[in-house]
N, C-alpha and C positions, 0 to 999 in steps of 0.2 A: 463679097470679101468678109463682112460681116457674118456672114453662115459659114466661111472657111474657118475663120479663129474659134469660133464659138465650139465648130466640132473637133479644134485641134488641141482646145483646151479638156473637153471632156476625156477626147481617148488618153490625154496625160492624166487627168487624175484617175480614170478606171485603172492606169496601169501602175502609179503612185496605189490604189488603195490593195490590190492585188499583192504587189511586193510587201509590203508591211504587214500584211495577214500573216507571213512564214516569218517564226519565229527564228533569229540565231543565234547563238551562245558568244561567245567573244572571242571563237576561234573562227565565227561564219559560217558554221555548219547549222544544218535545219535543223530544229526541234520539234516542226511538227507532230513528229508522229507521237511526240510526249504528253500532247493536248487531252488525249483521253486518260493515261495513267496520269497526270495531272488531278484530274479531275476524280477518279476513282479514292487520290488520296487524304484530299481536300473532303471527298463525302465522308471518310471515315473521324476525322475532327470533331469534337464535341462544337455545335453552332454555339454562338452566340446566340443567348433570343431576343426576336426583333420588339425595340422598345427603347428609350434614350440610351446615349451611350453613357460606356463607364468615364466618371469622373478622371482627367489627370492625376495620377498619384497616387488614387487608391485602385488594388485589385479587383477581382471578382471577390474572391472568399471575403472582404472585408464588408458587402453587403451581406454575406451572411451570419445572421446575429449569433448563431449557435455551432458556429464552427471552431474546430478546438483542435490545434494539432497535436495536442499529447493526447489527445483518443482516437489515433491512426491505427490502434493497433489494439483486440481483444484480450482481454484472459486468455480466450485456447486460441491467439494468434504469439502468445506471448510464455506459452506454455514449453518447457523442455521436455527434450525427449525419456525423460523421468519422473512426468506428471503420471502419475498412476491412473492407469482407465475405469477403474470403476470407485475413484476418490480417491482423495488423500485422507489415509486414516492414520493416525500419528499420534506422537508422542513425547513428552519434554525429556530431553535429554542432557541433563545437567553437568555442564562444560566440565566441571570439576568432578564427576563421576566417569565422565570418560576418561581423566585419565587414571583412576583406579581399576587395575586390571581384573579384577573381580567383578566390581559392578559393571564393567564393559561386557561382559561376556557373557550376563543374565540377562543385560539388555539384548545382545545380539542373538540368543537364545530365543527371546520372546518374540522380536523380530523375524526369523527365521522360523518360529512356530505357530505361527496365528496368521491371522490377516492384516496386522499392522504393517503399514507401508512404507511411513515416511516419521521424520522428527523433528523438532526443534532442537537447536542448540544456540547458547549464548554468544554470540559477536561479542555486545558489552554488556556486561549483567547488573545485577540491581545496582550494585553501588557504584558503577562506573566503569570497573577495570575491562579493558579490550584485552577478550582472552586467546585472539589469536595474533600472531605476527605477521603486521603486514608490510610489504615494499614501499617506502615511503619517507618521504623525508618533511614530513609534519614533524614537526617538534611537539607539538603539542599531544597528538594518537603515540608517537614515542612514549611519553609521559605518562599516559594513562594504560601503555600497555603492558601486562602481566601473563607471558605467553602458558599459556595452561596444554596447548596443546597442538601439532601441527594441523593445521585446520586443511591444506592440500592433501595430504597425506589420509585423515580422516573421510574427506568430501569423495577421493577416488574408493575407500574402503567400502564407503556408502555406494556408491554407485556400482561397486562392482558387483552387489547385491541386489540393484534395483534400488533400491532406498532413495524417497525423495529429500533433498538437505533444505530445509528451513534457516535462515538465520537470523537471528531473532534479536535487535537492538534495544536496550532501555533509552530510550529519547530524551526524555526533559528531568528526569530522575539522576543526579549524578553528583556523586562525593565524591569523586577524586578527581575528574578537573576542576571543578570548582575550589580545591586548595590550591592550586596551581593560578587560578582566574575566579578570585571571589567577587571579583566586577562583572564575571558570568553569570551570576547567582544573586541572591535576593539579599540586601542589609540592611541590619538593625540601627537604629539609631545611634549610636554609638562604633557604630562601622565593623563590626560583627557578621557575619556568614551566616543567614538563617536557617537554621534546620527544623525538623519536626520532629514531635515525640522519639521518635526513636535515632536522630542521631543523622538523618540525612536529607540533602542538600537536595535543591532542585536548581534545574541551569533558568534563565530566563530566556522563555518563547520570542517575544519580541524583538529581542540581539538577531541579527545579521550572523555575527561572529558564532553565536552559539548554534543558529542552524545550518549554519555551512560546516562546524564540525561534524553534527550527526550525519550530515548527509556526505561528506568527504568517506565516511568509515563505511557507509551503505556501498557508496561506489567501489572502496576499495574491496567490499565483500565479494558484490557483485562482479569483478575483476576476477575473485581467488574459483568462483567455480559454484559457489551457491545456485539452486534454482529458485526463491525466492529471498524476500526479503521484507521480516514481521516486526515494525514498529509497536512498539510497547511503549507506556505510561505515555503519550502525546497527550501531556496536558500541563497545566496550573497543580501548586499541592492541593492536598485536601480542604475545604475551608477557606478559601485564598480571601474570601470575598470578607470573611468576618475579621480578617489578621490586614489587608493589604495598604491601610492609612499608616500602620508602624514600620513600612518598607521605605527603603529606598530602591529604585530600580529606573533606569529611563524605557522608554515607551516607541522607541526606533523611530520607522516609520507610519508607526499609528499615535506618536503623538498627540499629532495638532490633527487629526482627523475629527469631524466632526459624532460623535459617538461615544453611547455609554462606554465604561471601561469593558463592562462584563460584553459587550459586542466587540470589541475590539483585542478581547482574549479568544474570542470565537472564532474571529475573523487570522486570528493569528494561527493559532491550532488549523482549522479549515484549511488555509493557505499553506500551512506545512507539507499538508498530506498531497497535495496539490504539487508540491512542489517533489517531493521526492519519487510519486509518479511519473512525472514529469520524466524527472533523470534517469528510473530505471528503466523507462520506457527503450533509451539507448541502449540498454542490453540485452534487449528482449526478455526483461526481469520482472515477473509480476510483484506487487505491493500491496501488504496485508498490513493489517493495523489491529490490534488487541481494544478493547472497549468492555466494561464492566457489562454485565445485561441491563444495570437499573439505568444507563444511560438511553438505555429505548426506551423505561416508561416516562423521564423525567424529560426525555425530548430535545430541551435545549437548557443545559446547565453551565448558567456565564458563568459562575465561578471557578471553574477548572477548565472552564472556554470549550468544552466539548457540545457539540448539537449533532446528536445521531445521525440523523438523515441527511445533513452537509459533508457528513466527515463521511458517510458510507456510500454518498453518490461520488465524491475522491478516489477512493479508495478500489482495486482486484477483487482484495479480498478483506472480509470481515470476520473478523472472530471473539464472539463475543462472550464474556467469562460467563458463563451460567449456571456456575456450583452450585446446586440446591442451599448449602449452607451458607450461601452468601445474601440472602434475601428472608427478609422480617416477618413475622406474622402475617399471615394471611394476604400476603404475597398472593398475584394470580387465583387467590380465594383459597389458598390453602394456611392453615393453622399454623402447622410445622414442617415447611419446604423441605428440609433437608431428612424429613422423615419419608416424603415423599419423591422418590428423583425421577420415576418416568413422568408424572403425571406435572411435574414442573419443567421440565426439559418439554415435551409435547404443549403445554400451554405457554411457552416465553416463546416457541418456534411458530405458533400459530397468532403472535401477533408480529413478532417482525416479521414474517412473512406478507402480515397487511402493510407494516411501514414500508417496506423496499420497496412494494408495486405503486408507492407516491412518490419513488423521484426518478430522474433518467435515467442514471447509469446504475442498474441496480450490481453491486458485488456478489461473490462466490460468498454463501454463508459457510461457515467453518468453524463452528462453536466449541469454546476451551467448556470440559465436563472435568467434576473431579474423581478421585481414585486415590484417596484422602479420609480421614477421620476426625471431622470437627467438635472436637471434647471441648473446645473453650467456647461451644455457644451453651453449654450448660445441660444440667442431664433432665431427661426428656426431652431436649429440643432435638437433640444428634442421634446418629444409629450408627453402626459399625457400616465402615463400606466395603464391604466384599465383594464378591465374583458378581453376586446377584444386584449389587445395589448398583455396579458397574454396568451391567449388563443391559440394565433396566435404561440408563439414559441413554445408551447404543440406540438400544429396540426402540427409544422414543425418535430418537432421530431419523431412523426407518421409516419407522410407522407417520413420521410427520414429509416423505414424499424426497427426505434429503439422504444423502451418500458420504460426507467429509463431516470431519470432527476430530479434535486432538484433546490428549488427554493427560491430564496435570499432576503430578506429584514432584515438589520442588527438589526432594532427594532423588528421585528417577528409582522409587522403592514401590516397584508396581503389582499390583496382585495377579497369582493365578489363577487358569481357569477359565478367562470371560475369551470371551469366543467372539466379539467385536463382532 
C-alpha cells in the first residue's frame, strides 16, 4: 500500500512539473515556442556586470563620476547643414552695416569672391541694443530691442548663398537694460549705475535674473534660424578686483559659499558657459565663446572671473582675439607684435594648442585676427594692415595645422586682395 501511494504521488508531480514548463499568455495559448526569441532578445540588452547591486534610488549613470548629459552630443553631431567643409572662414559683419545698402553689397561681393564662408553679426551688440525682432513677449528683450534689421529674412539671404550665420551676443556688457534694471548692474555708493571710462554698464554675473535674460535672447536666436551662437564679453569689467569694495551688488547663489570672491566670479563665468551649452544643446546649436588671447597666458584671471581652460573645456567653440596689436612688448618674445602678425598668430597658436590638450573637452579653435590699423598704439609700434599683413595671419593659421578663423573690423570696412 505504501509503494502504491508513493508511486501515485510521483507520476502527480512529474505530471504537475511537465504542465508548468508550457508557458501561457492569459488567453491560455502556448508560448513556448517564444522561449528562444525570448532569449535572443534578452542577449541583445546591455548586462548588468556581476558585482553588488544598484542602490534603491540611484541609477546606473549616477555611479558614474563623469557622466554629463549636456555632452550627448559633439561639435560635428551639432553641426548644420551649413557648417562649411573645409572651415568656417568668416567675418564680422556689423548689424548696422547691413542695413546700408552699399556696404551690404561690398560685403556680399567679398563673400561671393574669395573663400570667406561664413559671418558674424550682432544679436545684441556692445551696448545692449537687441538688433533683431524677436516673437516674444518679454517685456524686458522688448525694451532693449532696436530692430536694425530682419534677421529671418537676412539668415534665408545667407543661406541661400551657403553662408554660415553666426550670432553673436554681448553677455555681461549692457547699457540699456541696465537703465531699465540698474539693480541688474553694479552701484555706487550713493545708488548710482556704475559705469567705466567710457560710459558703459555691465549687468552682474551672479543674478539669476540677469543670466536667464542673456540666455532667453540665445534661445530666441537659436529659434529664428541661426547655426551658432558666440558669447562675447562673459565676464566681470576690466579691473573689477581693484574698484569692487566701492560696489554694491548681491552675490546670488554664491553668496554664503565658502570661497575667495575672485573664485566665486570664476565659478560664476564657468557656470554660464555651462549653462548656455547646456540649452543650446536642445537645438542642435553649437556654442562659441570670444576670450582675449592674453587670457591663455594669464590662465586663471579672478578678477573678471575668467580661467581659460574651465571656460574652453565648457565651451564648442573658442575664439580667441589674437590681434597682433593687442599684446605688449615682447609678448611671445616679440619686441613689437603688431609689427609682426604671422609670427605672433603662429606662436599664441602653438601654445593654446599645448593648453587644450590639458583638459577633456577640448573646443573647435577659431581665432578672432585683425584687418584693422592700430595708430593709437603709437608710431613705430603699428604697421599699416593690408592684404599682406592680412594675409600673413591666415598663412599662420595654416601653417599652425588649423582651418577656421574670423576676421574683425568693427565697421565691416575690410581690405582687398587677401586670398584667405
Amino acid at each position: 500500500m505504501k509503494h502504491r501511494n508513493f508511486l501515485l504521488a510521483l507520476i502527480v508531480s512529474l505530471i504537475f512539473m511537465f504542465t508548468s514548463c508550457v508557458s501561457k499568455d492569459n488567453k491560455g495559448n502556448d508560448l513556448s515556442n517564444d522561449v528562444s526569441s525570448n532569449k535572443k532578445l534578452s542577449d541583445k540588452r546591455e548586462k548588468k556586470p556581476i558585482g553588488e547591486p544598484y542602490e534603491v534610488g540611484i541609477t546606473p549613470d549616477d555611479y558614474n563620476m563623469d557622466y554629463d548629459t549636456s555632452r550627448l552630443k559633439s561639435l560635428d553631431e551639432k553641426k548644420s547643414k551649413y557648417y562649411p567643409k573645409d572651415g568656417v572662414k568668416g567675418l564680422y559683419f556689423n548689424t548696422y552695416a547691413i542695413a546700408n545698402p552699399k556696404t551690404y553689397d561690398k560685403i556680399i561681393n567679398l563673400l561671393d569672391s574669395t573663400k570667406l564662408n561664413s559671418v558674424v553679426i550682432d544679436i545684441k551688440d556692445d551696448w545692449g541694443n537687441i538688433t533683431c525682432e524677436f516673437k516674444t513677449d518679454n517685456e524686458d528683450i522688448k525694451y532693449a530691442t532696436s530692430k536694425v534689421i530682419d534677421v529671418e529674412k537676412f539668415i534665408k539671404d545667407m543661406h541661400s548663398k551657403g553662408i554660415y550665420v553666426i550670432g553673436r551676443i554681448t553677455t555681461f556688457k549692457d547699457s540699456v537694460i541696465t537703465k531699465k534694471h540698474p539693480e541688474w548692474g553694479f552701484t555706487l555708493k550713493d545708488g548710482s549705475l556704475w559705469t567705466n571710462a567710457n560710459g558703459e554698464a555691465f549687468m552682474n554675473p551672479f543674478m539669476d535674473e540677469v543670466r536667464k535674460y542673456d540666455l532667453e535672447i540665445a534661445e530666441l536666436a537659436a529659434k529664428s534660424g541661426f547655426d551658432e551662437i558666440q558669447f562675447d564679453y562673459i565676464r566681470f569689467a576690466e579691473g573689477f578686483e581693484t574698484f569692487q569694495g566701492e560696489l554694491n551688488y548681491p552675490m546670488g547663489r554664491w553668496q554664503d559659499l565658502k570661497m575667495k570672491d575672485g573664485e566665486k566670479r570664476i565659478d560664476a563665468i564657468t557656470s554660464f558657459v555651462k549653462d548656455a551649452r547646456e540649452m543650446l544643446q536642445a537645438y542642435d546649436m553649437p556654442c562659441g565663446i570670444d576670450v582675449f588671447g592674453y587670457a591663455m597666458q594669464v590662465g586663471r584671471a579672478e578678477g573678471i572671473g575668467q580661467d581659460f581652460k574651465e571656460m574652453a573645456n565648457e565651451a564648442d567653440v573658442m575664439s580667441s582675439m589674437i590681434y597682433p596689436s593687442h599684446w605688449s612688448s615682447f609678448s611671445f618674445d616679440l619686441e613689437k607684435p603688431d609689427l609682426e602678425p604671422y609670427e605672433l598668430v603662429r606662436r599664441y597658436l602653438k601654445e593654446e594648442q599645448k593648453e587644450f590638450k590639458e583638459i577633456n573637452h577640448k573646443p573647435k579653435s577659431r581665432p578672432w585676427i585683425q584687418d584693422f590699423t592700430a595708430s593709437w598704439i603709437g608710431q613705430g609700434n603699428y604697421m599699416e594692415y593690408d592684404a599682406g599683413a592680412v594675409q600673413a595671419q591666415v598663412d599662420a593659421i595654416y601653417d599652425s595645422g588649423q582651418d577656421e578663423f574670423l576676421i574683425w573690423n568693427s565697421s565691416a570696412e575690410y581690405t582687398e586682395g587677401v586670398k584667405y
